[in-house]
Backbone as ProteinMPNN parsed JSONL, in Angstrom:
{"seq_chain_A": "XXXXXXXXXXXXXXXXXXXXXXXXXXXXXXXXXXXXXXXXXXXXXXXXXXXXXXXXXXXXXXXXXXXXXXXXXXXXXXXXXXXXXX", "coords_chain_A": {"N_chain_A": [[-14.498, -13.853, -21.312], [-14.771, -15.803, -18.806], [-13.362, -15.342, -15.411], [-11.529, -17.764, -13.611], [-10.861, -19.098, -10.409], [-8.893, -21.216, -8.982], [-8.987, -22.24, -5.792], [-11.5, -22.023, -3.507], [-11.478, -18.283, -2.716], [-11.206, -14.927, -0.917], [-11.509, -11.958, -2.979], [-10.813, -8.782, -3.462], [-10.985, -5.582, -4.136], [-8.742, -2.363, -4.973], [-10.102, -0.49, -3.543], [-11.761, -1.264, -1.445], [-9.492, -3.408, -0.225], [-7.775, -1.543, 1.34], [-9.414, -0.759, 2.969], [-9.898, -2.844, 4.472], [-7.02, -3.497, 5.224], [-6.217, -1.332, 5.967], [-4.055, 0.722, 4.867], [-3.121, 3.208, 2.465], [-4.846, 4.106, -0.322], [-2.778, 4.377, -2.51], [-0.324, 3.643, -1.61], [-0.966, 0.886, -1.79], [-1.576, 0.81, -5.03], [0.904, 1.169, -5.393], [2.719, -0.909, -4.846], [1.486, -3.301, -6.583], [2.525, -1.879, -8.866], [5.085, -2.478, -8.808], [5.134, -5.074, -8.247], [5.235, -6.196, -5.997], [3.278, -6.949, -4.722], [1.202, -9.284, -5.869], [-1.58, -9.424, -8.222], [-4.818, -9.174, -9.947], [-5.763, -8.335, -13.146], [-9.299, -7.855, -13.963], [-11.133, -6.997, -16.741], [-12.084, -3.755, -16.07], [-11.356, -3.708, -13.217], [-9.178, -4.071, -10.465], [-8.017, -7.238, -8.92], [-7.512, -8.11, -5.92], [-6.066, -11.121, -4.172], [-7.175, -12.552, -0.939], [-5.838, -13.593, 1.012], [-2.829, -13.304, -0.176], [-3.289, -10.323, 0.545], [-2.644, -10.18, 2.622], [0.097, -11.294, 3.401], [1.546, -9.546, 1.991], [1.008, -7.346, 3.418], [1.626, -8.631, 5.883], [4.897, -9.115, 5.772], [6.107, -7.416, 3.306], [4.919, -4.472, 4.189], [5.236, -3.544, 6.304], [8.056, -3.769, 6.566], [8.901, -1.494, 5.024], [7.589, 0.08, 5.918], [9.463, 0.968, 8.229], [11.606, 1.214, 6.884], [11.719, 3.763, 5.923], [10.496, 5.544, 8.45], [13.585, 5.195, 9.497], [14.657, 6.806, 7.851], [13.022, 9.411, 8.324], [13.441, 9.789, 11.243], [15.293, 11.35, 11.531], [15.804, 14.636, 11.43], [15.928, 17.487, 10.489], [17.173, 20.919, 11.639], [15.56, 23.523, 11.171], [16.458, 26.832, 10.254], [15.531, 29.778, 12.294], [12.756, 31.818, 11.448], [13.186, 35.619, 10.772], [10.888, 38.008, 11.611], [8.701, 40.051, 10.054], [7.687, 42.137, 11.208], [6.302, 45.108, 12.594]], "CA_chain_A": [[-13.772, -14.947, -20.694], [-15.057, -15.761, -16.859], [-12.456, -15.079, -14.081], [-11.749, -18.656, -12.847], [-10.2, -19.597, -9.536], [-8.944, -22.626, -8.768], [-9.294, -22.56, -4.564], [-12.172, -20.42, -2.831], [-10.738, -17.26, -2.325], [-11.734, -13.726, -1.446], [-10.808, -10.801, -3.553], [-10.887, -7.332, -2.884], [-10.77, -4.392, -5.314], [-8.14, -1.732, -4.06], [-10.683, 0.491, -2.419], [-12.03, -2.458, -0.102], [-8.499, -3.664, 0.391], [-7.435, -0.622, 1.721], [-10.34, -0.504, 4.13], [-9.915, -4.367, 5.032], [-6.227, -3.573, 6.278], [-5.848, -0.283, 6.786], [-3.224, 1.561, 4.244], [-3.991, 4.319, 1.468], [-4.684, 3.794, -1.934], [-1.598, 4.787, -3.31], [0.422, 2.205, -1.28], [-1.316, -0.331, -2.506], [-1.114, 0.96, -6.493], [2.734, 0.875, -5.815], [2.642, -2.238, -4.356], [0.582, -3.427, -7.562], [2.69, -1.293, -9.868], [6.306, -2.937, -8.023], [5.139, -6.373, -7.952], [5.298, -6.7, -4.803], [1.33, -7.411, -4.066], [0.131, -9.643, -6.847], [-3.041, -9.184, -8.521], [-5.521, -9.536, -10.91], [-6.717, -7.156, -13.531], [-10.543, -8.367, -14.228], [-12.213, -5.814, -17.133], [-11.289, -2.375, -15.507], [-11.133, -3.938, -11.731], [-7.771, -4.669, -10.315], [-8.876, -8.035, -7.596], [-6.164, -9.3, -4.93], [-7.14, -12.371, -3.259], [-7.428, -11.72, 0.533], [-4.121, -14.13, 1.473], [-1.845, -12.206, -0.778], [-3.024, -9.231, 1.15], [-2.221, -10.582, 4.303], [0.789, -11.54, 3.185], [1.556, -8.363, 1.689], [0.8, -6.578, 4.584], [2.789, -8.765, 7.187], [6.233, -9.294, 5.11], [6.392, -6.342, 2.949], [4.414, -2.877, 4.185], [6.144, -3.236, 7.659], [9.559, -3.403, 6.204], [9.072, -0.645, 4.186], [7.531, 1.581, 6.414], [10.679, 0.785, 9.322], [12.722, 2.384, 6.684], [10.733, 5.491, 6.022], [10.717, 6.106, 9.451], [14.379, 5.139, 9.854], [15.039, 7.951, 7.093], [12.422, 10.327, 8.665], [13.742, 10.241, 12.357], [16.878, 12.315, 11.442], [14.964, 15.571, 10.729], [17.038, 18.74, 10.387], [16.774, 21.625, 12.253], [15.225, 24.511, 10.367], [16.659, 28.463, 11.027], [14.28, 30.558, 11.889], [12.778, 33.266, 10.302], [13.308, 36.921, 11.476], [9.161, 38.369, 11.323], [9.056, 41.463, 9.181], [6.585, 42.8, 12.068], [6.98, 46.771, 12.787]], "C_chain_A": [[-14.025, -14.902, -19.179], [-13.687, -16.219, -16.149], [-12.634, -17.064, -13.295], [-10.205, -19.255, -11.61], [-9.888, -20.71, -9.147], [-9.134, -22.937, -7.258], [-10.318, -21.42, -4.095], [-11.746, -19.585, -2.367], [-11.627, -15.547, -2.025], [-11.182, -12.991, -1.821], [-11.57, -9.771, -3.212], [-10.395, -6.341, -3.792], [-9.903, -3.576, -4.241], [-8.693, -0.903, -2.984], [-11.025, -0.074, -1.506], [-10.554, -2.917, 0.41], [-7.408, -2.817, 1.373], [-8.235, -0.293, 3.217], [-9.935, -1.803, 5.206], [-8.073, -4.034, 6.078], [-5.127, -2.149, 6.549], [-4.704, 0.761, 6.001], [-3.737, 2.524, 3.379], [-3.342, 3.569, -0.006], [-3.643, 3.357, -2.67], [-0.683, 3.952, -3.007], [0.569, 0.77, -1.952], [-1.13, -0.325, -4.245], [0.421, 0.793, -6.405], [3.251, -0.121, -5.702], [2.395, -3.07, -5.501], [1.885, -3.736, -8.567], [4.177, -2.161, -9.815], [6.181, -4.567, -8.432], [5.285, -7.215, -7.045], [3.583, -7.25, -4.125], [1.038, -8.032, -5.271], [-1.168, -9.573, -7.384], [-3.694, -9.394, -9.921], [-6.381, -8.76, -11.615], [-7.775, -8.014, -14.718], [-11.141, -7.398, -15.158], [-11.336, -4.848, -16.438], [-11.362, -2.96, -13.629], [-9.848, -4.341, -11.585], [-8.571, -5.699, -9.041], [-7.187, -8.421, -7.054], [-6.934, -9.939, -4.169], [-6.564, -11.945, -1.862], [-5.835, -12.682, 0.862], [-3.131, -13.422, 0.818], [-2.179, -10.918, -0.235], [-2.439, -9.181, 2.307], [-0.919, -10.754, 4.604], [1.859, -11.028, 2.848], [1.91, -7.524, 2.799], [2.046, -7.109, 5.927], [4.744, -8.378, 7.089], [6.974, -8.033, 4.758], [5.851, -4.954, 3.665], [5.4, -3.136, 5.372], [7.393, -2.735, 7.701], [9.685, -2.063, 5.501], [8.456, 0.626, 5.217], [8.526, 1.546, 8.005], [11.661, 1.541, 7.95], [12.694, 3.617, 6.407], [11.228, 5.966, 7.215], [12.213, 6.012, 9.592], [15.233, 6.769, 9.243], [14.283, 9.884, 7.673], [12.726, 10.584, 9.831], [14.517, 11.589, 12.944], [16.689, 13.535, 10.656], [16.121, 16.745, 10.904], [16.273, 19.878, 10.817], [16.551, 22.8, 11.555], [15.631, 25.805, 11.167], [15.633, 28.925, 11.053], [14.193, 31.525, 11.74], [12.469, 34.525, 11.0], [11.514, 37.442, 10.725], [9.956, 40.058, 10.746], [8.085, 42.399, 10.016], [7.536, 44.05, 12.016], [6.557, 46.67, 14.085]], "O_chain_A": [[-13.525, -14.05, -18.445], [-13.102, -17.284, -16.347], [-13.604, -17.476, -12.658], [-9.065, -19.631, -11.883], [-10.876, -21.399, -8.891], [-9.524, -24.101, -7.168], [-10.109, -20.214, -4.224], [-11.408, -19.868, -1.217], [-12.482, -15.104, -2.792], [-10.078, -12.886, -1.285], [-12.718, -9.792, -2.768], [-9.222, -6.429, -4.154], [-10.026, -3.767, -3.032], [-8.163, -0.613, -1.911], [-10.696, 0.443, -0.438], [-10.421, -2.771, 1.625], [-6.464, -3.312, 1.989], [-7.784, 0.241, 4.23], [-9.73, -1.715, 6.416], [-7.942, -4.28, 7.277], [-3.999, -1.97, 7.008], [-4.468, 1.754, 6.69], [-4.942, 2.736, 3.521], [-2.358, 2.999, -0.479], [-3.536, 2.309, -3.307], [-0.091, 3.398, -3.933], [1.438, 0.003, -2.366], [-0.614, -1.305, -4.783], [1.068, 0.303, -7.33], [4.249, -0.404, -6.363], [3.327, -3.874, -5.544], [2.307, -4.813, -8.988], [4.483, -2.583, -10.93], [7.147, -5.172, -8.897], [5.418, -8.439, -7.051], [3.189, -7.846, -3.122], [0.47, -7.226, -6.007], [-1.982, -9.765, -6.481], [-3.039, -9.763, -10.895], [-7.479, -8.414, -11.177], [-7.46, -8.557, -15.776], [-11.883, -6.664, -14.506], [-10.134, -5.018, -16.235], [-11.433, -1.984, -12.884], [-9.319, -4.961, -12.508], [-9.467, -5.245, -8.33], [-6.165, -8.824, -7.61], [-8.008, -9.66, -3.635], [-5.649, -11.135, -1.714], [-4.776, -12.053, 0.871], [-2.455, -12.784, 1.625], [-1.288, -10.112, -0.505], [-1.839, -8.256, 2.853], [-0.518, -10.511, 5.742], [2.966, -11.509, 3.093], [3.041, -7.085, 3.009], [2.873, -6.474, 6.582], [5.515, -7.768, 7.83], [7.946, -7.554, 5.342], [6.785, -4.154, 3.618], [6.554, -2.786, 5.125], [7.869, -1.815, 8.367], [10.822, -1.593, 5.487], [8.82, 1.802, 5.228], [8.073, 2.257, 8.902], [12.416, 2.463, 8.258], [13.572, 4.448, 6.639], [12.218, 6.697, 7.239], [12.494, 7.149, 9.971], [16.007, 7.525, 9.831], [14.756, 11.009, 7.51], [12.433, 11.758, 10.056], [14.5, 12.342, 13.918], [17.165, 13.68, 9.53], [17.146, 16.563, 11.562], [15.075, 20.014, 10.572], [17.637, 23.269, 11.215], [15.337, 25.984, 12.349], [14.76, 28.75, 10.202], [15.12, 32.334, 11.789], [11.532, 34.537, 11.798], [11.136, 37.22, 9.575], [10.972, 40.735, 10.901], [7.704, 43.432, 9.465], [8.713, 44.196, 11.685], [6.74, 47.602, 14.868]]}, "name": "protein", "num_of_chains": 1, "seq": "XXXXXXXXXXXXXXXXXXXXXXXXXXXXXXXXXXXXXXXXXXXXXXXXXXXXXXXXXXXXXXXXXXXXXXXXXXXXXXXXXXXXXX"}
């Protein structure tokens, strides 16, 4: 069955889309896996068209990584460890 688009679009397999705007793999599979990045599984290729990455990228990754960091700022102060030196 041929892959048909209805507006010219480009798609991008995750490993190019990753390159194109800059996140890791794994982001993007959760993204995928969430439903938050739409996509298109072609045969064994997953394709996202290049506006849904963009789109992706502006809306959602930002927000999500402002609360990471909001959670990661507030680090805890570790005791430290007495050396068993002689």
């Amino acid at each position: 069955m041929p892959l048909r688009i209805e507006q010219p679009t480009t798609l991008y397999t995750i490993d190019e889309a990753r390159k194109v705007i800059g996140v890791s793999q794994p982001t993007l599979w959760k993204a995928v896996r969430d439903g938050k990045l739409p996509a298109i599984k072609y045969g064994h290729y997953v394709l996202i068209a290049e506006q849904d990455l963009l789109r992706w990228k502006n809306e959602c990754y930002r927000a999500d990584m402002a609360r990471r960091r909001k959670t990661t700022n507030v680090k805890q102060k570790r005791p430290k460890r007495k050396s068993n030196a002689n």
